[in-house]
C-alpha positions as CSV (number, residue, x, y, z in Angstrom):
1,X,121.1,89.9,91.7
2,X,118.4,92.1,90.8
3,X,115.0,90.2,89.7
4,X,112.1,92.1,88.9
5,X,109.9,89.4,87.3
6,X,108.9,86.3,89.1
7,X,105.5,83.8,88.7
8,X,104.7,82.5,92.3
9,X,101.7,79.8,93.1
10,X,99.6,80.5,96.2
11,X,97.0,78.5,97.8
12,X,94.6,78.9,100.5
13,X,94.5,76.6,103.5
14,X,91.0,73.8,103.4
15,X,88.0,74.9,105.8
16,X,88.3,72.2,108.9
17,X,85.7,69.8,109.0
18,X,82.3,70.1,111.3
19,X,82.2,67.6,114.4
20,X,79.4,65.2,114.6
21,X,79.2,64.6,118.4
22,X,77.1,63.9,121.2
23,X,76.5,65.0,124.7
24,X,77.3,62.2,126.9
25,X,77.2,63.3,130.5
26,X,75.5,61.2,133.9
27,X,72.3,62.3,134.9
28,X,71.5,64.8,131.7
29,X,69.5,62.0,129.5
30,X,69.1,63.0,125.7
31,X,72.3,65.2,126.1
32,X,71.4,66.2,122.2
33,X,74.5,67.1,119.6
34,X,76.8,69.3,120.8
35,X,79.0,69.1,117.9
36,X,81.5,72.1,116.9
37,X,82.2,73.6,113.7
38,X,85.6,73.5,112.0
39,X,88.1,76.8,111.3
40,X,88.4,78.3,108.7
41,X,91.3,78.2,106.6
42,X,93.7,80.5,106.1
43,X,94.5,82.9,103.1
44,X,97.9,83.7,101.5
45,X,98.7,87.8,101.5
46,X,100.4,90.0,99.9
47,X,102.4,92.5,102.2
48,X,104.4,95.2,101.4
49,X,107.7,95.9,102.6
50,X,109.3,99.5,102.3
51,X,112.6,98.0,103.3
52,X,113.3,95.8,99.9
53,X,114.1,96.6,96.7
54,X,114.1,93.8,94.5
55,X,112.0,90.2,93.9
56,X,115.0,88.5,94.7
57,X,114.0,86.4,97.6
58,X,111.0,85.0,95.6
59,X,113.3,83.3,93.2
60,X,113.4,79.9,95.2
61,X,110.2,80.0,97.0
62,X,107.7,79.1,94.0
63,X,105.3,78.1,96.1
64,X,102.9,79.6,99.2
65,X,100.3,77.5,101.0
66,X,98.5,78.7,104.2
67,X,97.4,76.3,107.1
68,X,94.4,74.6,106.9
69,X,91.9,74.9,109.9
70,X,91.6,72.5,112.6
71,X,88.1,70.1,112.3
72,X,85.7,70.8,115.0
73,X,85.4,68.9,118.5
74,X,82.8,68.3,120.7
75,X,81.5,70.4,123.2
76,X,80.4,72.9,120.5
77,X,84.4,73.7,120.4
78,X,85.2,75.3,116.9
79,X,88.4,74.5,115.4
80,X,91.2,76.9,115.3
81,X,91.5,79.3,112.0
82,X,94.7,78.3,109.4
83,X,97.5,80.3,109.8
84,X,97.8,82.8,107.4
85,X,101.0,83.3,105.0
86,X,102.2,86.9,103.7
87,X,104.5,86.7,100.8
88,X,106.5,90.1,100.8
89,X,106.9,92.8,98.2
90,X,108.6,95.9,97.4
91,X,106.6,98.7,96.8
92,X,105.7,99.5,92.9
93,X,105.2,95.4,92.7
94,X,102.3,95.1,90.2
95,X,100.0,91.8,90.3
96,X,98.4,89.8,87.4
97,X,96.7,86.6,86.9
98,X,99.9,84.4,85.1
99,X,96.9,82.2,83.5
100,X,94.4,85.0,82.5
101,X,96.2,88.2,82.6
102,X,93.8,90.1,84.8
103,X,95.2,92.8,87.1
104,X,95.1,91.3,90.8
105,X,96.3,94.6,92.6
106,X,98.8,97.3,92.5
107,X,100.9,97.5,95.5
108,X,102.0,100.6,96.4
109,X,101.6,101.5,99.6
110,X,103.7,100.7,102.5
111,X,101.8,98.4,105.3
112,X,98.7,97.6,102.6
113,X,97.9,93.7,102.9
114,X,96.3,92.1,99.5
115,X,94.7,88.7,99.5
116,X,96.3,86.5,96.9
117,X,94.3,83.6,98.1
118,X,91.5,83.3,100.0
119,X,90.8,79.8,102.6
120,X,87.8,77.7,102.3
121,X,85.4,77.8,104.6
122,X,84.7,76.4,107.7
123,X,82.2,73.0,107.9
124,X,79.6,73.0,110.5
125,X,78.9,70.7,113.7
126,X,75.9,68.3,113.6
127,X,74.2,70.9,116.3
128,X,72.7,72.8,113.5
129,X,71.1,70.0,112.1
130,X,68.8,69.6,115.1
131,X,64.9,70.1,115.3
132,X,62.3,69.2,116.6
133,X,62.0,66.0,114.7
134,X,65.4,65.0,114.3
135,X,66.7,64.6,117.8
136,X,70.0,63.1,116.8
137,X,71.6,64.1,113.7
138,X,74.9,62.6,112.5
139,X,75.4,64.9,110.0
140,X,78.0,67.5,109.7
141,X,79.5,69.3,106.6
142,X,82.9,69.4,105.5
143,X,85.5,72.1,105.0
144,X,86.0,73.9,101.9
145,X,89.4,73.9,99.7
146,X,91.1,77.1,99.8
147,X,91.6,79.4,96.3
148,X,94.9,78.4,94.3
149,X,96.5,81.1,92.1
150,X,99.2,81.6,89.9
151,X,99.5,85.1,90.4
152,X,102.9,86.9,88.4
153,X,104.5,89.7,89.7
154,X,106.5,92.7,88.0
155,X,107.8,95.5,89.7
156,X,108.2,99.0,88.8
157,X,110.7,101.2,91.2
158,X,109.6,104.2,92.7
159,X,111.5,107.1,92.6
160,X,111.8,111.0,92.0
161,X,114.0,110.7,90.0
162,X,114.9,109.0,86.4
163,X,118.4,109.2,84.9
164,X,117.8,108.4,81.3
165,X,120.7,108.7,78.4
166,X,122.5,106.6,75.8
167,X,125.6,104.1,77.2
168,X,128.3,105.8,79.3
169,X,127.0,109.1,79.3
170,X,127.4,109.3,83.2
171,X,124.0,108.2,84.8
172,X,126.4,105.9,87.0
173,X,129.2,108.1,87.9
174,X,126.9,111.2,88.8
175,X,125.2,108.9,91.0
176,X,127.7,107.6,92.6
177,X,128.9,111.4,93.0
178,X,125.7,112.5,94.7
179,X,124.9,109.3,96.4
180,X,126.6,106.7,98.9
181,X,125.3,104.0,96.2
182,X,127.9,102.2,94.2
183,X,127.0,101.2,90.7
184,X,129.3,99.8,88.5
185,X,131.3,102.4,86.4
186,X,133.5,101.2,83.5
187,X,134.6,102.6,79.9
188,X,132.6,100.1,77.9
189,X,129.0,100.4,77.0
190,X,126.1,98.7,79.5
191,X,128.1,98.5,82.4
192,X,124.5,99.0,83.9
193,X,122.8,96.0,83.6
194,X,120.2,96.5,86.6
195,X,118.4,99.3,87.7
196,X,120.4,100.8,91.1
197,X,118.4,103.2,93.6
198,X,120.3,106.2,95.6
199,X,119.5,108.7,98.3
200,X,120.5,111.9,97.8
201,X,120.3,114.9,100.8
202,X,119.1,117.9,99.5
203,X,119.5,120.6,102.5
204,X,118.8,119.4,105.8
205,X,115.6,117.8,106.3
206,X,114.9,116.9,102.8
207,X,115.9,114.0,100.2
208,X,115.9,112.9,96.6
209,X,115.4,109.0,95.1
210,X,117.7,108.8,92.1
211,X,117.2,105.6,90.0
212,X,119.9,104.8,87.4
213,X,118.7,102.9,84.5
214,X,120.6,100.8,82.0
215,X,121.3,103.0,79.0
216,X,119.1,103.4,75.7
217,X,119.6,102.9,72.3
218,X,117.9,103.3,69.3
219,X,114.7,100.6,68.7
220,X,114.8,100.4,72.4
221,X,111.2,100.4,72.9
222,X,110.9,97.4,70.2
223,X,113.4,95.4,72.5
224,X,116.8,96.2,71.4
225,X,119.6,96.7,74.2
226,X,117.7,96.2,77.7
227,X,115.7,99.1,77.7
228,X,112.2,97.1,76.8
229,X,113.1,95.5,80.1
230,X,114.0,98.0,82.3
231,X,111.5,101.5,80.7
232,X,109.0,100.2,83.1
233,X,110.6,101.3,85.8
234,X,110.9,105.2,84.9
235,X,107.0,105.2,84.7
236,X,106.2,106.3,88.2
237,X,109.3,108.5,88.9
238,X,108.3,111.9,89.1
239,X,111.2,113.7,87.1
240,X,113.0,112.5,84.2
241,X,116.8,113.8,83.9
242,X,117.9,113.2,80.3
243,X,122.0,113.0,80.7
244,X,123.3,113.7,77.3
245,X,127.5,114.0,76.9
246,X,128.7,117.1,76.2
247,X,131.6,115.7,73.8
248,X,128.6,114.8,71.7
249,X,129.2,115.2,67.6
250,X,125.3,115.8,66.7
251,X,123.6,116.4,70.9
252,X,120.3,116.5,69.3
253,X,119.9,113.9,67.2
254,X,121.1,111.9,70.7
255,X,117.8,113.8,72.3
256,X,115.3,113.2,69.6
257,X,116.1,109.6,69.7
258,X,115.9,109.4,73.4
259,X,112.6,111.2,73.2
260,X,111.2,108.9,70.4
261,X,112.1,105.5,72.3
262,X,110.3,107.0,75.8
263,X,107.3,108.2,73.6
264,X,107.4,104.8,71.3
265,X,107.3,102.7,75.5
266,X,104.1,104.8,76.5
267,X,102.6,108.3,76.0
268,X,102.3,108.3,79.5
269,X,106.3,108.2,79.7
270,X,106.5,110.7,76.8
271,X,104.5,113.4,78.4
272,X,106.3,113.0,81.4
273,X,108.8,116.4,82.2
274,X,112.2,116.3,82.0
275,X,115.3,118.1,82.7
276,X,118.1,117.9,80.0
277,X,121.8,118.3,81.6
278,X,125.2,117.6,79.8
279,X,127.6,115.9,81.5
280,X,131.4,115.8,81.2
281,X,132.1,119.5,81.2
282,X,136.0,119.3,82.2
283,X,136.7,118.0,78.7
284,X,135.5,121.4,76.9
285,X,136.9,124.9,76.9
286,X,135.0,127.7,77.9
287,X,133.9,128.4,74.0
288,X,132.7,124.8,73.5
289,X,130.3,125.2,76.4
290,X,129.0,128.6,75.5
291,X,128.2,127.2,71.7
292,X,125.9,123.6,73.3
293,X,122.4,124.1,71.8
294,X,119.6,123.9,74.1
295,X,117.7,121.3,74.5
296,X,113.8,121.0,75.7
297,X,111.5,123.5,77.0
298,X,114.7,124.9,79.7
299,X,117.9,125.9,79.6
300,X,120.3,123.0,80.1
301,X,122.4,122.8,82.6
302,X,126.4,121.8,82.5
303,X,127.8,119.7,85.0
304,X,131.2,117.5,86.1
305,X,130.8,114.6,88.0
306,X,134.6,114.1,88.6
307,X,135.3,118.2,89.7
308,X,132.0,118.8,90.9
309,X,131.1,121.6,88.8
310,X,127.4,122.0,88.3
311,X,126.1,119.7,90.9
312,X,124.9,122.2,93.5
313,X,122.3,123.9,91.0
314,X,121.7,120.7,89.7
315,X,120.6,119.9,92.5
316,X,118.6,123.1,93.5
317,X,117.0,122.5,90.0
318,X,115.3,119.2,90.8
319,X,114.3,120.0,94.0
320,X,112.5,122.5,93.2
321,X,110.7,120.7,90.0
322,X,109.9,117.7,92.3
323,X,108.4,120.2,95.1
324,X,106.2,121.2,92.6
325,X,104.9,117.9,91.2
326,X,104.4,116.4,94.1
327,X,101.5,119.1,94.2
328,X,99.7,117.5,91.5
329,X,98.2,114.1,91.7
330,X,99.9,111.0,90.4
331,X,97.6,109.2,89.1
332,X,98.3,105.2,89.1
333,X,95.5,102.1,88.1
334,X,95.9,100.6,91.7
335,X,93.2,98.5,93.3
336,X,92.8,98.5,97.1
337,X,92.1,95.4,98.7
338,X,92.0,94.8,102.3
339,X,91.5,92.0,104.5
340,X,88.3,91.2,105.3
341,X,87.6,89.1,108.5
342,X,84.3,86.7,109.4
343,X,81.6,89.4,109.6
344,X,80.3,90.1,113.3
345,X,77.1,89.4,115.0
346,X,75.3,91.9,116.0
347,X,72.3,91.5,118.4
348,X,68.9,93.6,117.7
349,X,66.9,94.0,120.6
350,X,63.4,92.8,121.5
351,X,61.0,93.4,124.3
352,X,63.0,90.9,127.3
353,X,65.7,90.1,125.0
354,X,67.9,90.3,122.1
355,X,67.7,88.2,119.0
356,X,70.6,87.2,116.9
357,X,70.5,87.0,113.3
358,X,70.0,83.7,111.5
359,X,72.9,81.9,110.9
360,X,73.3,80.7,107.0
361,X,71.3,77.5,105.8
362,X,73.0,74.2,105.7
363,X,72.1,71.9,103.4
364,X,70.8,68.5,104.5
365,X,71.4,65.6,102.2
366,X,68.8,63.9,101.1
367,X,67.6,60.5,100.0
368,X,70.9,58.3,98.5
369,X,73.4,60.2,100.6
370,X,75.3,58.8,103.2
371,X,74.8,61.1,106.6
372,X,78.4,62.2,107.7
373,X,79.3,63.4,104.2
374,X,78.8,66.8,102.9
């Protein structure tokens, strides 16, 4: 089942608590505190994986929550960190906020890491409360609650390549031709009722992504048919390849609607280029194909899926049109996040030694507070 949609809750693992001990040892009198700070918790991230292709596996796992870090012991031993928990994406997987509607992040990149949650912080041992005139503290702080989102995410496909056309006009059988991908082919409209990625070779070192999209009808932009649902993932292809049937009564009125539903989605997808082929050439004579108007800017180009005729230029065609856009830079609203870890300590030196920085202030609580409590 393809699923492209999904809302998914995430929350960050609690800060362990700080450790309110003592040194207790024979012969060292006034031992002092020697208590440890707590771990910190751990954060929920979003990892990409190049090897899905779908939300699928998100549909019953609603829920992420990352380990909490262990509380503090004595000794000044801090607390192990919370394990952390990656939820998994395909890339083109766009983040929002489900509550507010604020982007998150864009994921695109193979590898990239995205916090979707971050842990609380750590609480600190009763040895930072120690001065000169309090000897024995029994006060430590506790650990912070980690972030809880809702965060919603809706993917877009990647690919070079978008087949776009009106129901059974052959998106599915030429790329089943070109392809080892098996989409389902039938004589009745919307046999396509999720989007279906192939890999086409194109010479010996080189490849195509094809993605066949569900077929669009007039007042599909508004939400009629599924392409409202399923436009959104012709957005960051490359190449369009408008498929129109070459047993077509009026070919351009099937065009101009095409073009007016991509325009009416986005002018982003309006602008985009295009290639406009006919398909099911073994059904016309040799006059019929000479007298097909041209459509677009080019030429079109005639091809068969079942005999085969057409398919090698086709392919030379888009080959060379995506060689030449991938020249140009794609430009795409992402936001880069990366994962940020505790910042380190550096020492500055000093005549006879080195001096660490300060560590942050801890508040102590004051009159009416119970000591022991943060």
């Amino acid at each position: 089942m393809f699923v492209d949609e999904c809302t998914i809750r995430v929350v960050g693992g609690c800060g362990g608590n700080g450790c309110v001990s003592f040194r207790r040892e024979k012969f060292i009198p006034r031992g002092g505190p020697d208590g440890g700070d707590g771990g910190d918790g751990g954060s929920v991230l979003l990892r990409v994986n190049q090897h899905m292709r779908t939300l699928n596996h998100l549909r019953h796992t609603p829920q992420f929550r990352a380990g909490a870090g262990r509380p503090g012991l004595g000794k000044q031993m801090s607390g192990g960190r919370g394990q952390r928990v990656y939820v998994e994406v395909p890339p083109g997987t766009m983040v929002t906020d489900a509550e507010t509607g604020e982007q998150i992040a864009d994921a695109i990149e193979a590898g990239s890491e995205i916090i979707l949650a971050r842990g609380g912080r750590r609480g600190v041992g009763n040895v930072h409360f120690k001065s000169s005139v309090r000897r024995a503290p029994r006060i430590a702080t506790k650990g912070k609650p980690g972030e809880q989102r809702r965060p919603r995410l809706t993917l877009k496909l990647l690919a070079d390549i978008g087949l776009v056309g009106r129901p059974n006009a052959g998106k599915s059988t030429l790329l089943a031709r070109l392809s080892n991908a098996r989409p389902k082919i039938a004589d009745y409209p919307f046999t396509t009722l999720a989007p279906v990625l192939g890999i086409v070779p194109v010479g010996e070192y080189s490849s195509l992504v094809l993605a066949d999209l569900p077929g669009l009808i007039e007042g599909a932009a508004d939400g009629k048919g599924l392409g409202q649902r399923f436009l959104r993932h012709i957005e960051r292809t490359r190449l369009l390849l408008v498929l129109i049937e070459s047993i077509d009564t009026d070919p351009e009125s099937t065009y101009s609607v095409l073009r007016r539903e991509l325009e009416g989605w986005s002018q982003q997808l309006g602008s985009k280029q295009h290639v406009v082929c006919y398909t099911k050439a073994e059904l016309l004579t040799d006059q019929q194909r000479e007298r097909l108007p041209q459509l677009g800017p080019t030429p079109p180009l005639l091809i068969s899926s079942h005999t085969g005729m057409g398919i090698r230029r086709l392919l030379g065609v888009l080959d060379k049109r995506v060689l030449e856009l991938e020249d140009r830079e794609v430009v795409l609203d992402s936001q880069a996040v990366s994962v940020q870890e505790r910042q380190p300590v550096t020492a500055r030196p000093w005549p006879h030694r080195w001096v660490l920085p300060r560590r942050p202030a801890v508040r102590v609580p004051g009159e009416g507070e119970q000591e022991g409590e943060a």
